[in-house]
Phi, psi and omega in degrees: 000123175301147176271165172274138190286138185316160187197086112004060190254129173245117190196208201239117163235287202300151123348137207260108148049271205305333176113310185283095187295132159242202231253343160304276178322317170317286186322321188260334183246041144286335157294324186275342189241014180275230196241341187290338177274030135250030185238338183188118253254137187236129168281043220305105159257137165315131168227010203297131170273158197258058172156148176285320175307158190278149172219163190267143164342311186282330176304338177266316199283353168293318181301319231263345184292301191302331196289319196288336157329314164291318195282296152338301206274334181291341164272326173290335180218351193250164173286075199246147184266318178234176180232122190244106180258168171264048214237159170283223150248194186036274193270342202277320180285343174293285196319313194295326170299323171295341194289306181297335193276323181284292169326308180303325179291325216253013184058055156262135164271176204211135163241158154249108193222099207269156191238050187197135164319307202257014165293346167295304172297290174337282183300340181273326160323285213242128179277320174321315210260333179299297172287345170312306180318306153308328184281312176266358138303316198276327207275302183283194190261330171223194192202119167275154166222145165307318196244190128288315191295311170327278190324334200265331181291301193314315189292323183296329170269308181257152154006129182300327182310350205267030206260348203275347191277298165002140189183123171276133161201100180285143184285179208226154145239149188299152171304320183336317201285343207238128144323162158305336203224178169258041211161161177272142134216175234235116163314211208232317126248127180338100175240020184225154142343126182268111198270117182252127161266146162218098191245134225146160178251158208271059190224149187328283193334315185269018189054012171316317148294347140329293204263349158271041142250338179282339171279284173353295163333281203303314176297331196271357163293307173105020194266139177314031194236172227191115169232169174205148181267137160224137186139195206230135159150142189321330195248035181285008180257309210278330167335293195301295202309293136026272170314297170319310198277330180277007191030048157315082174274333164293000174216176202210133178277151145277319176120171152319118189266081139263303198284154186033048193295304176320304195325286250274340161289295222290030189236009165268122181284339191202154166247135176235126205222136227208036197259130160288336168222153176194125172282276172237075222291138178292333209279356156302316197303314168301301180314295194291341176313317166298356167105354180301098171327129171244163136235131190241168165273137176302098180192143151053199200274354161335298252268005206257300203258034145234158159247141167296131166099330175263328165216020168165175179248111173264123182269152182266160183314139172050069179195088172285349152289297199312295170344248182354321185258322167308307173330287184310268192356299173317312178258019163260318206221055186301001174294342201276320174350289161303306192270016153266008161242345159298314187285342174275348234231321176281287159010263183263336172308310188314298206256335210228356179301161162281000187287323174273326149308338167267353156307285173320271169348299174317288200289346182258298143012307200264000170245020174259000000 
């Protein structure tokens, strides 16, 4: 019997303290629990943080020793062929890199795969965190990108020749995730509340104040829409407060979205998502499996999977009239509706089941 090849992953598997899963986790342990672990013995160390809330630096960096430890001795003593890293931004591409850099000394290949919006900020910050970055695109055997869009920020930091390392894997969802039917569909004219979603974690970042000033807008409009928020995150007080203080009667916090997730998007006409930096968001990626039409802010690989005007509407960053005026635009022309949740539906089906990510994964694995 052939032995199987060793696989070194370092990601999000446990369940997070708090309960609340984002799309890291999702992504490695859906991987670890498919069919590649009969092609290959995964080797796990954990990095899951215990809450979707932004946490301070010092709160990580005590977690961040024992992990990198493990990994050393797991390179040093355990029988490992590869290396599968997991990483975020900021602290997380440091550790997960340094983890690859060490594997590379040690004649380990090494894949990567960074998943976060603000590594894009990161780099534009610090000539320090740019060449770490650069350093480490150069240094492992593959670099995963979220996107085309992804590919082309990696490629731009190093020397072109490094491009062929470069490798597109778009997130994925289980079918489970896809609707029934093929499309939504819509009245002819709007004679109802147009149901605006905001699914998303409730932090400065995701634009959530974005989007409550763009409902403000809309209500001092006289427009005919309803929203309601779902999700977590330090400004989940002030969120509230907001509401109260702007006496916002079109929108409503809801709370944490688990249970019966499909049902309560798809009972939703528009998603409107307003995030300022994103590597590749699952929970857009959800919305459109269900046939919802969005309007999203131009970030991370959003710039892959809507084109405006064909299968959804894109707004520039931080800018709650345009949010506001894409609204309105839908309900002048609730026709558009329809044919942007057939075409998002083409979409990601096409491209985003999990079956094609493991189909990728196998094969980028089996050269490592």
């Amino acid at each position: 019997m052939v032995d199987k090849k060793r696989i070194l992953f370092v990601g999000s598997f446990n369940p997070p303290a708090d309960g609340k899963m984002g799309g890291q986790y999702f992504a490695c342990r859906s991987l670890i629990e498919s069919d590649l672990k009969d092609d290959f013995d995964f080797l796990l160390v954990d990095s899951t943080l215990d809450s979707i809330r932004v946490q301070s630096v010092r709160r990580r960096l005590h977690r961040i020793a024992p992990r990198v430890l493990r990994c050393v001795r797991a390179l040093l003593f355990s029988r490992v062929d590869a290396v599968l890293l997991f990483s975020s931004s900021g602290l997380s591409f440091v550790e997960k890199g340094s983890i690859g850099l060490l594997g590379k000394l040690l004649g380990k290949k090494v894949a990567i795969f960074p998943r976060s919006g603000p590594i894009v900020d990161n780099v534009a910050r610090s000539r320090l965190y740019r060449s770490y970055l650069s350093a480490v695109v150069r240094a492992c055997d593959v670099v995963i990108c979220q996107s085309e869009t992804w590919r082309s920020f990696f490629q731009s930091l190093v020397p072109e020749k490094y491009g062929d390392k470069l490798v597109v894997i778009e997130n994925w969802l289980p079918d489970s995730s896809f609707g029934d039917v093929e499309h939504k569909a819509y009245p002819r004219a709007m004679n109802r509340p147009l149901r605006l979603l905001y699914f998303n974690r409730i932090e400065r970042q995701k634009g959530i104040y974005d989007f409550l000033e763009a409902m403000l807008l809309l209500q001092r409009a006289n427009a005919s829409v309803s929203a309601k928020i779902y999700g977590d995150g330090s400004e989940l007080d002030d969120v509230r407060r907001f509401i109260s203080e702007n006496q916002l009667e079109n929108t409503e916090y809801m709370g944490w979205l688990s249970t019966d997730k499909n049902e309560v998007i798809s009972s939703f006409d528009l998603c409107v998502f307003t995030s300022h930096s994103e590597g590749f968001p699952n929970a857009l990626l959800e919305v459109m499996a269900l046939g919802v039409p969005v309007v999203s802010s131009r970030v991370g690989a959003v710039n892959d999977l809507v084109v405006s005007g064909r299968n959804g509407l894109l707004v520039d960053v931080g800018s709650p009239g345009q949010i506001a005026e894409a609204v309105l635009t839908v309900l002048r022309e609730p026709a558009l509706l329809e044919e942007f949740s057939r075409r998002s539906l083409e979409r990601v089906r096409e491209t985003n089941r999990m079956g094609h990510a493991v189909t990728k994964f196998r094969d980028l694995l089996s050269t490592l």
